[in-house]
SETOR-527567 format. One line per 4 residues: number of its first residue (from 1); their letters; for each residue x, y, z of N, C-alpha, C, O. Coordinates in pm, whole numbers. Example, Ala and Ser with C-alpha at 12.3 -4.5 7.8 and 13.67 -1.06 7.14 Angstrom:
2
1> as> 1319/-569/780/1230/-450/780/1320/-330/780/1424/-332/846; 1285/-225/708/1367/-106/714/1290/3/787/1341/114/804
REM end
This chain:
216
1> xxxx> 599/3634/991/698/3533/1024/636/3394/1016/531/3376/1078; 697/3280/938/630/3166/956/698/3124/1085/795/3173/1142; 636/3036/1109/706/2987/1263/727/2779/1236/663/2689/1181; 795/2786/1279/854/2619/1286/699/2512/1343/640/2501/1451
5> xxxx> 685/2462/1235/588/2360/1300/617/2229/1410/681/2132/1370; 574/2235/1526/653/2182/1607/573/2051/1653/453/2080/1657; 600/1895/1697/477/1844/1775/554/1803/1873/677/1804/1881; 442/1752/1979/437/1787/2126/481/1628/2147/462/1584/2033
9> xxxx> 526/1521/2223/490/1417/2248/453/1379/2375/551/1411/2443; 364/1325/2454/303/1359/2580/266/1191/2648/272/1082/2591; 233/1219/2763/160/1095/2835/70/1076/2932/1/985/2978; 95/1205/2952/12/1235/3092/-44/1402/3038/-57/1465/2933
13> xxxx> -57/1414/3129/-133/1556/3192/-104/1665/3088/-191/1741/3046; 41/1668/3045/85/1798/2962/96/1949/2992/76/2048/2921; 141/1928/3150/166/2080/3161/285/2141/3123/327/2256/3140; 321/2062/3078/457/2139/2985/439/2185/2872/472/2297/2831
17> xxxx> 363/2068/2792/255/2111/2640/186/2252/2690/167/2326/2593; 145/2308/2808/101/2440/2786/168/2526/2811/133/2637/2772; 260/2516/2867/374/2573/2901/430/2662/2751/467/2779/2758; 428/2566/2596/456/2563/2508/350/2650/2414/369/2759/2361
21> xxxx> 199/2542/2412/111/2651/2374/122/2796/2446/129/2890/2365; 124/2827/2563/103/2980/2622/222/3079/2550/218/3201/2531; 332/2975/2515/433/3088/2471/377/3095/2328/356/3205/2276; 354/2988/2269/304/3018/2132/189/3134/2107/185/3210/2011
25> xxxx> 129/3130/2178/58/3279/2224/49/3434/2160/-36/3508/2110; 240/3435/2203/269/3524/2109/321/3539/2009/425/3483/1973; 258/3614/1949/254/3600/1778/425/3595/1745/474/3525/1656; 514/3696/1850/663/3671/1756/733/3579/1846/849/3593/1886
29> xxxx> 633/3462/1881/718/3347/1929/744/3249/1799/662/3264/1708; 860/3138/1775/895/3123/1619/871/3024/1640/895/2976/1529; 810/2873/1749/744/2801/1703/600/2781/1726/543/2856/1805; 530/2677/1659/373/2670/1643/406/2520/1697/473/2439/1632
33> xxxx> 351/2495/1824/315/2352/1826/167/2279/1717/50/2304/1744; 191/2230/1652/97/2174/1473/54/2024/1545/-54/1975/1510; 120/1968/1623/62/1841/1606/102/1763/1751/221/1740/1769; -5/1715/1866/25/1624/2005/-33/1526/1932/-123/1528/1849
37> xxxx> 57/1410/1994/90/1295/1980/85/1186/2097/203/1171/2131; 25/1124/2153/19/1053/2260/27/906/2260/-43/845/2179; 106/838/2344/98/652/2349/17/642/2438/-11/524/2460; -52/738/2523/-200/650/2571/-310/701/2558/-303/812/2609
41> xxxx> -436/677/2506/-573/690/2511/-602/807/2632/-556/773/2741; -659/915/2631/-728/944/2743/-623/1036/2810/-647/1110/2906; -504/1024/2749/-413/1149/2848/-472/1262/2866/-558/1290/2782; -446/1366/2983/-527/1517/2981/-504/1561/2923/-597/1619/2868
45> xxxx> -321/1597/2846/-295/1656/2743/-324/1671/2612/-285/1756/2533; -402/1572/2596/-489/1590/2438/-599/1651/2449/-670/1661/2349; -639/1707/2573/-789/1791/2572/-723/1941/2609/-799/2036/2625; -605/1955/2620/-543/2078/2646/-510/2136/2507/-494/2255/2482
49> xxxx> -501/2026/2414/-418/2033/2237/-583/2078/2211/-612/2195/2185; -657/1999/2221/-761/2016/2139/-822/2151/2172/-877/2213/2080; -817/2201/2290/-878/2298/2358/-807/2438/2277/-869/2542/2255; -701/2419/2250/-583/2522/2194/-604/2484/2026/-522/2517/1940
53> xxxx> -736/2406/1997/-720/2425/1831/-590/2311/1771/-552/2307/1654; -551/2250/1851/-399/2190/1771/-456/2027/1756/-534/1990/1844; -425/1946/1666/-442/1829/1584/-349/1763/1690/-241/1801/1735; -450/1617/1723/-424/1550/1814/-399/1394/1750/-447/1385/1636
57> xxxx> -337/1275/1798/-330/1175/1761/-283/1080/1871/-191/1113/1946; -361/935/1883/-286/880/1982/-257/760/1921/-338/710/1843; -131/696/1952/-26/567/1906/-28/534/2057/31/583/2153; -159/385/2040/-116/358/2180/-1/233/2182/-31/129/2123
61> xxxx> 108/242/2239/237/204/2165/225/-32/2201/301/-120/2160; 105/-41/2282/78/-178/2257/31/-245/2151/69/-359/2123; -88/-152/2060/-89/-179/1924/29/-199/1817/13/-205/1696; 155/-207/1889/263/-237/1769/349/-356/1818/401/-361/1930
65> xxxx> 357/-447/1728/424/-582/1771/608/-584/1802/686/-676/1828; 632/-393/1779/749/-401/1840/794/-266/1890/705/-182/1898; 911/-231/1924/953/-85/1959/959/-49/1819/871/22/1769; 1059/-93/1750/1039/-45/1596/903/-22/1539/862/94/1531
69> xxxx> 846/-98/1508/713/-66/1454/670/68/1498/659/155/1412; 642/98/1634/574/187/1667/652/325/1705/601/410/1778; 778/335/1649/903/453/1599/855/439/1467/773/530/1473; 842/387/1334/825/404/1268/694/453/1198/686/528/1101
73> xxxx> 621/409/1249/450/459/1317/433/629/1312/367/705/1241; 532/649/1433/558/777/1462/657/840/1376/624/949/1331; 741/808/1353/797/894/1194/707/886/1116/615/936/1180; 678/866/1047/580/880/942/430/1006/987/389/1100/918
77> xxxx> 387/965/1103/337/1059/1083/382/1207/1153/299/1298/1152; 482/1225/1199/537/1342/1175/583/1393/1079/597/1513/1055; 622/1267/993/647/1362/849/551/1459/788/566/1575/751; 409/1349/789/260/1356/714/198/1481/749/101/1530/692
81> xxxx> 286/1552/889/235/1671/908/330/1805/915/325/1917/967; 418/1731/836/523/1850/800/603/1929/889/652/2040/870; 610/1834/1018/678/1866/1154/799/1875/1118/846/1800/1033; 876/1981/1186/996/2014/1177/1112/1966/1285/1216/1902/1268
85> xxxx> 1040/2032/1427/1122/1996/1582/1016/1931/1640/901/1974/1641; 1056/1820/1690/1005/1740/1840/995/1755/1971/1091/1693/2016; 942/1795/2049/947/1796/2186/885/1700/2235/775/1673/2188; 938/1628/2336/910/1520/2427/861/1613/2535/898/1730/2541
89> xxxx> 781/1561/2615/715/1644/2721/670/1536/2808/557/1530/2761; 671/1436/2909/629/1367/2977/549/1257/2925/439/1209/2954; 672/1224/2805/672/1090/2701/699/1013/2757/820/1025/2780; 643/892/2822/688/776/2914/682/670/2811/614/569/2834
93> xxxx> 761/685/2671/823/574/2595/945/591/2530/972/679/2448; 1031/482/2580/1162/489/2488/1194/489/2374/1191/386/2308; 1238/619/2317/1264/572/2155/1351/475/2089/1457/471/2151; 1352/398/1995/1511/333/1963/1595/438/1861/1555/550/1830
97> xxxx> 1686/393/1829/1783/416/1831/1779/488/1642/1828/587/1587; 1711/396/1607/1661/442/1409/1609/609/1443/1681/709/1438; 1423/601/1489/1401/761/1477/1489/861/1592/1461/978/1566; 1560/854/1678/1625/908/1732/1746/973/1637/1756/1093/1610
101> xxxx> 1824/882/1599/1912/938/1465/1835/1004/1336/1910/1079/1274; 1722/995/1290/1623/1031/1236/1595/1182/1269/1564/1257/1177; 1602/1215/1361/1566/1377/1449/1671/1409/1484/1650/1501/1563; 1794/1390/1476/1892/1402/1529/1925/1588/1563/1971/1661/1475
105> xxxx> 1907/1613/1636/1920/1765/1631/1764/1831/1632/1760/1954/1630; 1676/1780/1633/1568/1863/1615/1489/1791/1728/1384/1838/1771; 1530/1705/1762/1436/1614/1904/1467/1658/2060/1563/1609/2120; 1385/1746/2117/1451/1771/2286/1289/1687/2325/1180/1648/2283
109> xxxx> 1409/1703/2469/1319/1612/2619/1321/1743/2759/1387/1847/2757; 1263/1715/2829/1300/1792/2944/1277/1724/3049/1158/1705/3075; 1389/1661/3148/1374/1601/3255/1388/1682/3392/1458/1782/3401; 1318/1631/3491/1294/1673/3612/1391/1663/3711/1381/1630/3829
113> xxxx> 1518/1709/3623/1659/1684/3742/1749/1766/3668/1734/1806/3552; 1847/1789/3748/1964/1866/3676/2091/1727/3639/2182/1689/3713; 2053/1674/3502/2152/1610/3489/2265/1714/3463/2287/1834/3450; 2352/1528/3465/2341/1397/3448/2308/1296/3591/2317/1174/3603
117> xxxx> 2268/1400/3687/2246/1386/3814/2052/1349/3819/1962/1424/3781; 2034/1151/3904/1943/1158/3862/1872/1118/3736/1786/1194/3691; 1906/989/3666/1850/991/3603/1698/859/3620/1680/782/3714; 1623/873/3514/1510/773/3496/1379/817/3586/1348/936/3585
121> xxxx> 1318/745/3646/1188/746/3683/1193/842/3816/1292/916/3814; 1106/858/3932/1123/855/4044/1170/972/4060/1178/969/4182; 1207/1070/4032/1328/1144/4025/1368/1222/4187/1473/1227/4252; 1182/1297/4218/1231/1339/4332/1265/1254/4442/1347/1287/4528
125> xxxx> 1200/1141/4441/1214/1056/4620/1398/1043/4549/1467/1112/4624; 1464/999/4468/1621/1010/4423/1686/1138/4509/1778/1153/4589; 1578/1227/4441/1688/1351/4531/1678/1353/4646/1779/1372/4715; 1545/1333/4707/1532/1346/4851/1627/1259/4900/1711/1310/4973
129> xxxx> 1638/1109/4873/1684/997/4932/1859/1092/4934/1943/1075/5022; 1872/1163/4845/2043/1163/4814/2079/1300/4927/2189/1330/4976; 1977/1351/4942/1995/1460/5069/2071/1563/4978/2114/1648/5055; 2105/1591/4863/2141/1718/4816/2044/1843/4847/1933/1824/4897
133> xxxx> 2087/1963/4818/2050/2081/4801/1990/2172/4750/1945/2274/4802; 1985/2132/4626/1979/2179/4467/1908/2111/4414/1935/1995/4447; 1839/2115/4357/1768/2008/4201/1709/2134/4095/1712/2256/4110; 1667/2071/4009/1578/2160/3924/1538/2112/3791/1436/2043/3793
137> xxxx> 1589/2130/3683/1531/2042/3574/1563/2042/3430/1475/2116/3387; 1630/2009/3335/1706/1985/3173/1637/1985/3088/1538/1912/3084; 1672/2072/2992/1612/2051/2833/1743/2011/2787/1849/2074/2800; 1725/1904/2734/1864/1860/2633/1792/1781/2485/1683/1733/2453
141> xxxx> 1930/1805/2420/1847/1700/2292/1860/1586/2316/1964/1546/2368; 1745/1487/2282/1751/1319/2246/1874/1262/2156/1908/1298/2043; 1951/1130/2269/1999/1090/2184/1919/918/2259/1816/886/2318; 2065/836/2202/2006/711/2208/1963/684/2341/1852/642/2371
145> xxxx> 2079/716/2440/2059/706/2593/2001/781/2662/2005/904/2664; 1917/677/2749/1804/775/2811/1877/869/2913/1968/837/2989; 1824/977/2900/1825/1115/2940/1979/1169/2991/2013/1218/3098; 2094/1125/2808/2226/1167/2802/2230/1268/2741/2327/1339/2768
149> xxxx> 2132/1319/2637/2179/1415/2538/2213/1544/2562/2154/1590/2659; 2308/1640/2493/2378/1763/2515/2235/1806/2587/2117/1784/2562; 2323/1895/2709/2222/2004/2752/2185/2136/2721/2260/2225/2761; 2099/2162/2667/2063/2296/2620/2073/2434/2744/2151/2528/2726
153> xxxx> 1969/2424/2880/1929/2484/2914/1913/2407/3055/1878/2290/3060; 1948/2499/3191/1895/2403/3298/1826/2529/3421/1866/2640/3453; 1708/2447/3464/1680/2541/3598/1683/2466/3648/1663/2346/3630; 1743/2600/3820/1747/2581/3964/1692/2565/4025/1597/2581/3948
157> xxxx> 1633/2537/4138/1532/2545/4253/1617/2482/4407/1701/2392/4400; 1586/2529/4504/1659/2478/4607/1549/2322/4671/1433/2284/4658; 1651/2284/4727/1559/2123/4807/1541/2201/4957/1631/2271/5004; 1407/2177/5028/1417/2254/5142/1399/2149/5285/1351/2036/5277
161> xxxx> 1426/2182/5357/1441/2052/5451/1305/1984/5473/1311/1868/5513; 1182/2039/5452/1047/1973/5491/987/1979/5378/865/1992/5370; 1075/1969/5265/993/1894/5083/989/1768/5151/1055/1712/5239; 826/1726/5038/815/1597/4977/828/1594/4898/877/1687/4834
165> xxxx> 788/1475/4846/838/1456/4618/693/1575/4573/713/1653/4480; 567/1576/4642/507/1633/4603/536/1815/4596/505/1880/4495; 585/1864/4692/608/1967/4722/750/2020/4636/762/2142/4624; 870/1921/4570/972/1977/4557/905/1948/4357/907/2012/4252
169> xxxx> 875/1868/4385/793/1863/4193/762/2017/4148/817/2087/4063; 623/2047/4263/567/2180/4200/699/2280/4182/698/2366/4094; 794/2265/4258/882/2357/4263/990/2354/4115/1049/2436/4046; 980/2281/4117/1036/2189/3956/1009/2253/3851/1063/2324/3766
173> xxxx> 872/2196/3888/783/2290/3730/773/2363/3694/741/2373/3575; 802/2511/3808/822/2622/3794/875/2643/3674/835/2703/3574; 1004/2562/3710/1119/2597/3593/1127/2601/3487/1164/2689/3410; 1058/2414/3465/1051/2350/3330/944/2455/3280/964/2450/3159
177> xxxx> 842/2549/3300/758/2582/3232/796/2720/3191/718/2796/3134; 952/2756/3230/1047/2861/3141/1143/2800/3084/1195/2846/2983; 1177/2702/3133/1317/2682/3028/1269/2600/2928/1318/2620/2817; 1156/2480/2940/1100/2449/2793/1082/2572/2663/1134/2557/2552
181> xxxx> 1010/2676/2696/937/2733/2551/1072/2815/2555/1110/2849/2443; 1158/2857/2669/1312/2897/2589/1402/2827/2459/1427/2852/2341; 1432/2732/2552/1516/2618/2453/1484/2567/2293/1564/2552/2200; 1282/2540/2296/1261/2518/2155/1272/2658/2107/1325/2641/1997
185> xxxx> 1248/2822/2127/1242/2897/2117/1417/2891/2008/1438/2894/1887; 1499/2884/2115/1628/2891/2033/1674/2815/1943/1766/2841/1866; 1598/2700/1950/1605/2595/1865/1551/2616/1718/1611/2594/1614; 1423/2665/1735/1331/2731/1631/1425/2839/1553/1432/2843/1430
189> xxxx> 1510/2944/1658/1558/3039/1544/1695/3006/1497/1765/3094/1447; 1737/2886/1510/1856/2865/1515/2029/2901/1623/2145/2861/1620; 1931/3016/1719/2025/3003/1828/2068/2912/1892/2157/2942/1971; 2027/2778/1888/2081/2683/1929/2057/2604/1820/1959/2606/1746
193> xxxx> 2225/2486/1813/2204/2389/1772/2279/2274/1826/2319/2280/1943; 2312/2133/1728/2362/2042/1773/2487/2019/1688/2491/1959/1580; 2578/2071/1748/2710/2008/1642/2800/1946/1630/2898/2002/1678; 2836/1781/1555/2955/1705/1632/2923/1648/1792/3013/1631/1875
197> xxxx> 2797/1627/1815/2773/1647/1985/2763/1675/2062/2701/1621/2154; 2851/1825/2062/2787/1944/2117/2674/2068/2119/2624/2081/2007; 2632/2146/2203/2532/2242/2167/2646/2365/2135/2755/2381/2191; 2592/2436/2041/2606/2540/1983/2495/2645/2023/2374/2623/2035
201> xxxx> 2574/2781/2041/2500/2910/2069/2556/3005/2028/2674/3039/2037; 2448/3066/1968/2438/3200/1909/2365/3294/1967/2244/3288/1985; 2434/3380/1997/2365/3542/2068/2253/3444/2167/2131/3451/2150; 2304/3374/2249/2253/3335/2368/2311/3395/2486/2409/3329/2520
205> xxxx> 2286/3506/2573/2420/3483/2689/2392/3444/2804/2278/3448/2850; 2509/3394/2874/2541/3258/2915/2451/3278/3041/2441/3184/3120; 2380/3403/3064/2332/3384/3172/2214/3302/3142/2154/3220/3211; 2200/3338/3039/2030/3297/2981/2022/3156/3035/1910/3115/3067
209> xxxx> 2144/3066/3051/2112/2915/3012/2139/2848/3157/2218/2754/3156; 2090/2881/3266/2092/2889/3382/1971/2948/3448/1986/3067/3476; 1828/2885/3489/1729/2933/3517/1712/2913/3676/1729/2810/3741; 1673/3047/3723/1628/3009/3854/1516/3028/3962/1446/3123/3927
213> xxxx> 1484/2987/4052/1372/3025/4085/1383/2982/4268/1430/2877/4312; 1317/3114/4360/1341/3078/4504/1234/3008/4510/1152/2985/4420; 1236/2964/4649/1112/2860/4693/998/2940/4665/979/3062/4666; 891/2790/4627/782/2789/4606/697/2742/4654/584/2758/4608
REM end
């Protein structure tokens, strides 16, 4: 089976990037993360890429005299490596609006909330502050607006009365580190796509797209 060459885009730490490598793991998983990509120098996640054998690169995104420049920067060399799907993974840069339509359908993110609830930085002291119940965390595809695009896939986790942001995070991650290598997973075989604006599914069932997990 060839498998979809996939790259990672990262900023930090990248435990989602392994989340991704570990599923790649197995051999009849259908994508290959081929290429991490980083806007800062020194992230952990490029010693996690390198450690896993995978081709690393960093665009530190001040070297470019604009947002454009340094989207176009980054197209190009995803082309140069014959990347197919994008994953954003704890990319702390905004794309514009050119390579976003550019990937259109092949670009996911995964945020640390159950949108559309929640969006941008900060996420847990948001939930805490909002006293809900529930949180957990989105794979959707990229569009122009930050963290609007169709939702693919979402996990659960409960908020418990004596979380902190630190304590309800780990609980978070749980999730994101199944419903990430799901979502590109379906993405890769074409069980999921993007159509007209909506997600499309094939021989997905519906339980699948609902992840959950008790306290942690």
């Amino acid at each position: 089976m060839e498998r979809v060459r996939t790259a990672v885009l990262i900023s930090g730490r990248g435990s989602n990037l392994q989340a991704l490598i570990d599923a790649a793991g197995d051999a009849a998983y259908p994508a290959e993360p081929a290429l991490v990509v980083s806007n800062v120098a020194g992230a952990a996640g490029l010693a996690r890429a390198e450690q896993a054998g995978i081709a690393t690169c960093v665009l530190p995104h001040r070297d470019f005299p604009s947002r454009a420049a340094f989207d176009a920067a980054l197209h190009e060399l995803l082309e140069s490596y014959g990347i197919a799907l994008v994953c954003l993974a704890g990319f702390m840069r905004l794309l514009g609006p050119r390579i976003v339509a550019d990937w259109e359908g092949r670009m996911l993110n995964i945020h640390p909330s159950l949108l559309p609830a929640f969006k941008g930085l900060d996420v847990h002291r948001q939930v805490l502050d909002a006293g809900v119940r529930v949180s957990g965390c989105t794979v959707h595809f990229v569009t122009a607006d930050l963290d609007a695009g169709p939702v693919i896939v979402q996990g659960v986790v409960p908020v418990l009365p004596d979380d902190d942001e630190e304590r309800l995070a780990r609980r978070v991650l749980s999730v994101e580190h199944r419903c990430y290598p799901a979502a590109l997973g379906w993405l890769a075989t074409g069980r999921v796509r993007l159509q007209d604006g909506c997600v499309r599914y094939r021989d997905v069932p519906s339980r699948d797209i609902w992840i959950s997990n008790p306290e942690v």
